[in-house]
C-alpha positions as CSV (number, residue, x, y, z in Angstrom):
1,X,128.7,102.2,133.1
2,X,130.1,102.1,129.6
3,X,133.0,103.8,129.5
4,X,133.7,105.9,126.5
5,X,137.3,105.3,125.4
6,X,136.1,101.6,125.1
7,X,133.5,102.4,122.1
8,X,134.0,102.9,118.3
9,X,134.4,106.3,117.7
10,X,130.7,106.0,115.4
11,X,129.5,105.2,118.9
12,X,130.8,107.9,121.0
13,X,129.8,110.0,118.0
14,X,126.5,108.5,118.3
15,X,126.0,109.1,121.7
16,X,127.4,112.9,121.9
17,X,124.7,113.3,119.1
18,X,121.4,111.9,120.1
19,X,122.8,113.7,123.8
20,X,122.5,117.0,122.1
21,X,119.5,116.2,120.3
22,X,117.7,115.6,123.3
23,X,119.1,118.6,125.7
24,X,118.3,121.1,122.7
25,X,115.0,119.6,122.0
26,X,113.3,118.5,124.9
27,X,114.4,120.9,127.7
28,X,112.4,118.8,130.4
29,X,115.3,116.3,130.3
30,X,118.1,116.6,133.4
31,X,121.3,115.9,131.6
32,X,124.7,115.6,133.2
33,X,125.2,119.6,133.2
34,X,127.0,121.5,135.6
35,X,123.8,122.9,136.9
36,X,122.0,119.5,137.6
37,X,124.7,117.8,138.3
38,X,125.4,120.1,141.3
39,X,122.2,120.3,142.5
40,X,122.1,115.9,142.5
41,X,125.2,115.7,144.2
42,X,125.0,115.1,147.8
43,X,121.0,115.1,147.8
44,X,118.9,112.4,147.8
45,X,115.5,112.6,145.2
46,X,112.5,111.1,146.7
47,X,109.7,109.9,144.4
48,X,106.7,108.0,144.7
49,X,107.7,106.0,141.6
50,X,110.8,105.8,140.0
51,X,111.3,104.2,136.3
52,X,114.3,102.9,134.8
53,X,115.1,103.0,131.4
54,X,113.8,104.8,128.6
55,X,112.9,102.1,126.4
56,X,109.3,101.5,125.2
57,X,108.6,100.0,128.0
58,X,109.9,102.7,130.2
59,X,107.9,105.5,128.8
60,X,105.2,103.7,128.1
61,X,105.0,102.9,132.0
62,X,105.8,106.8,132.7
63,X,102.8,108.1,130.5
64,X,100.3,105.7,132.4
65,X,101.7,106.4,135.6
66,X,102.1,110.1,134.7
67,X,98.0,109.9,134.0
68,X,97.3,108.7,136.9
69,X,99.2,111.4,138.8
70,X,102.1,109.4,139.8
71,X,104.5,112.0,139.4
72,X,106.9,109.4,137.8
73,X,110.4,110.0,137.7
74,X,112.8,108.4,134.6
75,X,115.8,107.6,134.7
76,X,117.1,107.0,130.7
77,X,120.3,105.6,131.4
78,X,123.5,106.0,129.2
79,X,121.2,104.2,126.3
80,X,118.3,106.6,126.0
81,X,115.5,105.5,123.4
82,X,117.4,102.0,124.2
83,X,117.8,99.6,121.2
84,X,115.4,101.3,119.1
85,X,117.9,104.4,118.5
86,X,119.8,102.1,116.7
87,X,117.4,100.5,114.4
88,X,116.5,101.7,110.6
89,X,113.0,100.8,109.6
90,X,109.8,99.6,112.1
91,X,107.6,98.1,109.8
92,X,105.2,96.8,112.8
93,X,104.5,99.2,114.5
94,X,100.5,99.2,114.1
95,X,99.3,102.5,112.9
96,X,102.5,103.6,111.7
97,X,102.9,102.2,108.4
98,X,105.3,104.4,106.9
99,X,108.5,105.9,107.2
100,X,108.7,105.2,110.7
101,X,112.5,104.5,112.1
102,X,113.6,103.5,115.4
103,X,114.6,106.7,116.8
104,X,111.9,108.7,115.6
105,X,109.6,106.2,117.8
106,X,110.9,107.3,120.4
107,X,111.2,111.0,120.1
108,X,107.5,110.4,119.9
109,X,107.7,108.6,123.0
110,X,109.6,111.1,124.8
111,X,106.8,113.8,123.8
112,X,104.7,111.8,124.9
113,X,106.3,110.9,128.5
114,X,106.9,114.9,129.1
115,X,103.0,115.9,127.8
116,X,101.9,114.4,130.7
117,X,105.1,115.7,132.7
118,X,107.0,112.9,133.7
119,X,110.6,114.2,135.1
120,X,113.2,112.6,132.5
121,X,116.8,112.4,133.9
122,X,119.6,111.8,132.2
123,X,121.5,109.4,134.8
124,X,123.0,106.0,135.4
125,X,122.4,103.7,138.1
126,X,124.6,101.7,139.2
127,X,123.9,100.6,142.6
128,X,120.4,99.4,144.2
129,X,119.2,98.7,147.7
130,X,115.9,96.9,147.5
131,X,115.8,95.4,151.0
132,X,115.0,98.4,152.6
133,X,112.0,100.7,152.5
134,X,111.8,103.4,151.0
135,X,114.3,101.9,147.8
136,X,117.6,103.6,147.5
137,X,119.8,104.1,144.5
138,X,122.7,105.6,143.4
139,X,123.4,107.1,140.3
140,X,126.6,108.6,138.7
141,X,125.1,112.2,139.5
142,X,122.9,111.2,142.5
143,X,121.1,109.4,145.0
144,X,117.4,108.3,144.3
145,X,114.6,106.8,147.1
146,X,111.0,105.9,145.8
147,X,108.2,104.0,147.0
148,X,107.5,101.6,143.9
149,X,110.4,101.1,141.0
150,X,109.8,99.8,137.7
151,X,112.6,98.3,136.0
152,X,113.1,98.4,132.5
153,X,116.4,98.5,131.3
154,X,116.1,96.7,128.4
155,X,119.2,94.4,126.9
156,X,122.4,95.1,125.6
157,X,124.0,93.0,122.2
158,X,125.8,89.9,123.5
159,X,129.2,88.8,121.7
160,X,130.7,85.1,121.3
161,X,133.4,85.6,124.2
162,X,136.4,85.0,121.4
163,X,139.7,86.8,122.6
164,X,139.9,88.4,119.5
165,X,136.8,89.6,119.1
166,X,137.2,91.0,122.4
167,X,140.8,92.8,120.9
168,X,139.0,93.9,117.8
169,X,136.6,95.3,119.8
170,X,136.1,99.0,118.3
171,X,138.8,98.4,115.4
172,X,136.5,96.6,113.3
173,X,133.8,94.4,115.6
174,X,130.8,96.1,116.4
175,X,127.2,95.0,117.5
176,X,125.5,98.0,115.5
177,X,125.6,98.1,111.8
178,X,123.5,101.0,112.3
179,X,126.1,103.0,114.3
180,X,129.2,101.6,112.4
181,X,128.5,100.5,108.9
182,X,129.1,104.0,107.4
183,X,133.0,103.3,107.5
184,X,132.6,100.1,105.7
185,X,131.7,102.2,102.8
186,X,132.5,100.4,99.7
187,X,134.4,97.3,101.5
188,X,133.8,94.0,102.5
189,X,132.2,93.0,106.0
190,X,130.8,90.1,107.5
191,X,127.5,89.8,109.9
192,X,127.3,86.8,112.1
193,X,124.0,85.5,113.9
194,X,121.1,83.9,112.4
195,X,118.1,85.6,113.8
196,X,115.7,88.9,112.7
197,X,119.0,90.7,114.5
198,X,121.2,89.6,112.4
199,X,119.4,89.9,108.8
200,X,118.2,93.3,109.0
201,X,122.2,94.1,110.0
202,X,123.4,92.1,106.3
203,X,120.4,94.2,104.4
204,X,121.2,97.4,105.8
205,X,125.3,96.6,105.1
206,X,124.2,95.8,101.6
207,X,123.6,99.1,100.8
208,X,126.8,101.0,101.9
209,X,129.1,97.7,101.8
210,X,130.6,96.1,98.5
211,X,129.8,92.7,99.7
212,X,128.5,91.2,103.0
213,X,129.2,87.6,104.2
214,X,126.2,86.3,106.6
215,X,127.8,83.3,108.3
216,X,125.4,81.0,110.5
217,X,126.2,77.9,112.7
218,X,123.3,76.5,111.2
219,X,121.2,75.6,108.0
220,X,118.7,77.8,108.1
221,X,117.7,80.8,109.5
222,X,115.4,81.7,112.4
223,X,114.4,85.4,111.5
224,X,110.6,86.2,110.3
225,X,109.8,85.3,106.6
226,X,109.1,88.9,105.0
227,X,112.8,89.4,106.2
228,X,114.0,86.1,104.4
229,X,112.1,86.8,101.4
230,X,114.6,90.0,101.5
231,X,117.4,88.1,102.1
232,X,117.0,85.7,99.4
233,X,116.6,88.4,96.6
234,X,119.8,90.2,97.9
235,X,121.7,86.9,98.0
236,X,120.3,86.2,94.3
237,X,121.5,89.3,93.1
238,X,124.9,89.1,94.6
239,X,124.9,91.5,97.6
240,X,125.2,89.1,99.8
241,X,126.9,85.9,100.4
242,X,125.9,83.6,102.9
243,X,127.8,80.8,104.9
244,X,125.6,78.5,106.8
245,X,126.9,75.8,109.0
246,X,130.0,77.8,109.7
247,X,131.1,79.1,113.1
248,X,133.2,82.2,113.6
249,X,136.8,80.9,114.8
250,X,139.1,84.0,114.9
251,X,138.9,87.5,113.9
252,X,142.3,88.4,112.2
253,X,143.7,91.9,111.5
254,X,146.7,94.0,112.2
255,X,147.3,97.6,114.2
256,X,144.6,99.1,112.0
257,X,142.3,96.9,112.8
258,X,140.7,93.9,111.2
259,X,141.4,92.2,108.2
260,X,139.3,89.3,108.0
261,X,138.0,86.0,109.9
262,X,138.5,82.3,110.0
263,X,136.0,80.3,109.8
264,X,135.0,76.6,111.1
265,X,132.7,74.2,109.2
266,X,130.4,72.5,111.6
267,X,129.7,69.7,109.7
268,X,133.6,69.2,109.2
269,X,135.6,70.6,112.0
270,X,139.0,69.5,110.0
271,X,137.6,72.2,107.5
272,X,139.0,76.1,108.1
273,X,138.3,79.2,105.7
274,X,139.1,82.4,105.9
275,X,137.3,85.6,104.4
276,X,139.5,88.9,103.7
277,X,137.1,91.6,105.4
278,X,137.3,95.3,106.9
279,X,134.3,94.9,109.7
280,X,132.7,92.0,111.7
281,X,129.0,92.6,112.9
282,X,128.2,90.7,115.8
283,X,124.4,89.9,115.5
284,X,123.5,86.7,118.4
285,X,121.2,88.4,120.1
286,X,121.3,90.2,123.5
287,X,121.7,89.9,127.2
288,X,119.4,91.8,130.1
289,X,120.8,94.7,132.1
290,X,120.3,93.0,135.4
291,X,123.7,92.5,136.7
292,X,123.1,95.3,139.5
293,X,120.3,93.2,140.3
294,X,121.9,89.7,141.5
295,X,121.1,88.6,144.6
296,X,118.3,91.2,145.4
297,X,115.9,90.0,142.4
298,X,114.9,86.6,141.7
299,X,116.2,85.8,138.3
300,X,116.0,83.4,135.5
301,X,118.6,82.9,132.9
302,X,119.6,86.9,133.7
303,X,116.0,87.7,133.2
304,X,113.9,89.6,136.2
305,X,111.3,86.8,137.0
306,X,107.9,88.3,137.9
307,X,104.3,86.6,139.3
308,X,102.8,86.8,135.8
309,X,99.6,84.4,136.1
310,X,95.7,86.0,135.2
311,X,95.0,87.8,138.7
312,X,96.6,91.0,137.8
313,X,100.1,92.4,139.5
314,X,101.9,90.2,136.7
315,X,104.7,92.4,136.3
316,X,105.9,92.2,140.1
317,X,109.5,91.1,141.2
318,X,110.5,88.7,144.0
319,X,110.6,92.0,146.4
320,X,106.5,94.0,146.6
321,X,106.8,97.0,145.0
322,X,109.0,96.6,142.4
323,X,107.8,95.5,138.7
324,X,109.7,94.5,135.5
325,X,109.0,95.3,132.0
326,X,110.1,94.8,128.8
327,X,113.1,92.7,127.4
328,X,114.3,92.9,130.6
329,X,112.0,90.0,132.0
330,X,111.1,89.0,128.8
331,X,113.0,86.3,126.7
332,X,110.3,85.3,124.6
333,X,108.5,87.6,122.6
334,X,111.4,91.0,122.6
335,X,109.0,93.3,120.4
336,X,109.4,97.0,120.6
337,X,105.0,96.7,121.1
338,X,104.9,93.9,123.6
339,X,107.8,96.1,125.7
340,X,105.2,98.5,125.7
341,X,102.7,96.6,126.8
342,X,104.2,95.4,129.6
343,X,104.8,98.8,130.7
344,X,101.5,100.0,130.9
345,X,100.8,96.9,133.2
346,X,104.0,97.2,135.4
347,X,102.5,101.1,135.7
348,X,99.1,99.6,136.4
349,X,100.6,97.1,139.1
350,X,102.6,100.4,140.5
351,X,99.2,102.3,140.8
352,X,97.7,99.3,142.6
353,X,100.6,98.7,145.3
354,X,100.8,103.0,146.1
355,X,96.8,102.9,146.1
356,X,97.6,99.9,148.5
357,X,100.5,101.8,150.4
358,X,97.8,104.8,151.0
359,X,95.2,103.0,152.0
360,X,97.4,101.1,155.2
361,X,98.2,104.2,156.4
């Protein structure tokens, strides 16, 4: 579980926010108040299937299963809408083509979910029995027991491990421009990462920020073309400065916070420069939410691996009856629609197993 006093304060901001977005506006969510809590304390919740996450993939997988009276149950996590919430523009989103931004996505998807009255609460796992039937899990407000889980719990932003980026942490390094860059305001800030990630955080800095720095290990970068083509006219024009073939070496600063970062040339490791900024945006891409899963699941690289194959049940885990979806068995692809899609399979595989559970009985 995240624990609060560990975040920026845009973050915990953040969070409090979209929270009391969702209580107010969708009432059929179970948030951490006094009155649920109590009542999930000390009991245990059945359900036939129980989702986790609230990603695309999640409620996509709840509105299927919901259709075919499943009488899912979703658990959102402390991330709800999951990365999404923190993105700008979706530009690919087919159908959509205009004005459509991350978190209004997935209001739409919460609708959605709750239309077809899928139970949405607001808990945490953090403990799972999967060896045992029926599956048991433990949440920070309660204990949950289903027949068939579907795990999608999506991926968090990774960081390079430096000590002081780890110290920085909160006072000036950050994995979401979208949550932080408003206090860069005016100042100088550096993005580092070379993929899609990491270019739509420099474009979005180079609106609020005087001047970003987009420092890359390597020549060029790996993120889609539209987005280079985007890159290249802010670079032309000044807003943003790139430094390829450089790796991040040490984030400086004081008691306020940071002040800049050293960097390393690759191509000369003798050769050390250093960039006077206020903010450090840590865009390298992002690890699965499956630690609570080691040594129950079988995984690859951190990544749920399921059957796949042509003969259906492709979203199925090592263990019958539970299914993956979304980034969090998926290394490859990591688009908000192909999330989705594998949640309508995973709750197409869940329909098959219960149908199969029925039937044996």
């Amino acid at each position: 579980m995240t624990c609060l006093s560990m975040l920026p304060i845009a973050q915990i901001v953040n969070k409090i926010v979209i929270l009391f977005f969702y209580v107010c506006k969708f009432p059929t969510i179970l948030p951490l108040s006094a009155n649920n809590y109590g009542d999930l304390m000390g009991t245990t919740k059945h359900s036939k299937l129980l989702i986790l996450g609230s990603g695309p993939a999640g409620y996509t997988a709840a509105v299927y299963a919901a259709r075919a009276n499943l009488q899912p149950v979703l658990i959102t996590g402390m991330e709800k809408g999951g990365q999404l919430t923190t993105t700008t523009e979706v530009e690919n989103w087919p159908g959509d083509p205009n004005d459509l931004t991350g978190p209004l996505l997935m209001e739409r998807m919460h609708e959605h979910a709750t239309k077809f009255e899928t139970e949405i609460i607001f808990d945490h796992i953090n403990k799972v029995d999967l060896q045992n039937r029926p599956f048991r899990l433990t949440g920070d407000s309660g204990e949950y027991t289903c027949d068939a889980l579907i795990i999608a719990t999506g991926a968090s932003a990774r960081y390079l491990g430096l000590p002081s980026e780890e110290a920085f942490k909160g006072r000036g390094v950050s994995a979401c421009a979208t949550c932080d860059g408003f206090f860069y305001r005016n100042q100088k800030v550096a993005v580092i990462g070379g993929g899609n990630t990491a270019v739509e955080e420099a474009l979005y800095l180079s609106n609020i920020a005087s001047e970003v720095h987009l420092i890359h290990r390597r020549d060029g970068f790996r993120a889609e073309k539209i987005l280079i083509k985007r890159l290249m006219d802010k670079v032309e024009n000044g807003n943003i400065i790139l430094h390829t073939n450089r790796t991040l070496e040490e984030v400086t600063g004081d008691q306020m916070g940071v002040t800049g970062v050293r960097l390393r040339d690759t191509q000369n490791s003798d050769n050390i420069e250093s960039l006077d900024v206020a903010g450090l945006f840590v865009a390298i891409g992002h690890s699965p939410n499956t630690a609570i899963f080691e040594g129950q699941l079988e995984l690859e690289n951190g990544y749920i691996k399921v059957q796949s194959g042509i003969h259906g049940n492709a979203t199925q885990t090592s263990i019958p009856g539970v299914f993956a979806a979304g980034d969090v068995m998926d290394h490859i692809y990591r688009q908000a629609i192909t999330s989705a899609g594998t949640g309508c399979m995973a709750a197409l595989d869940a329909e098959r197993y219960l149908d199969g559970l029925a039937d044996a009985k």
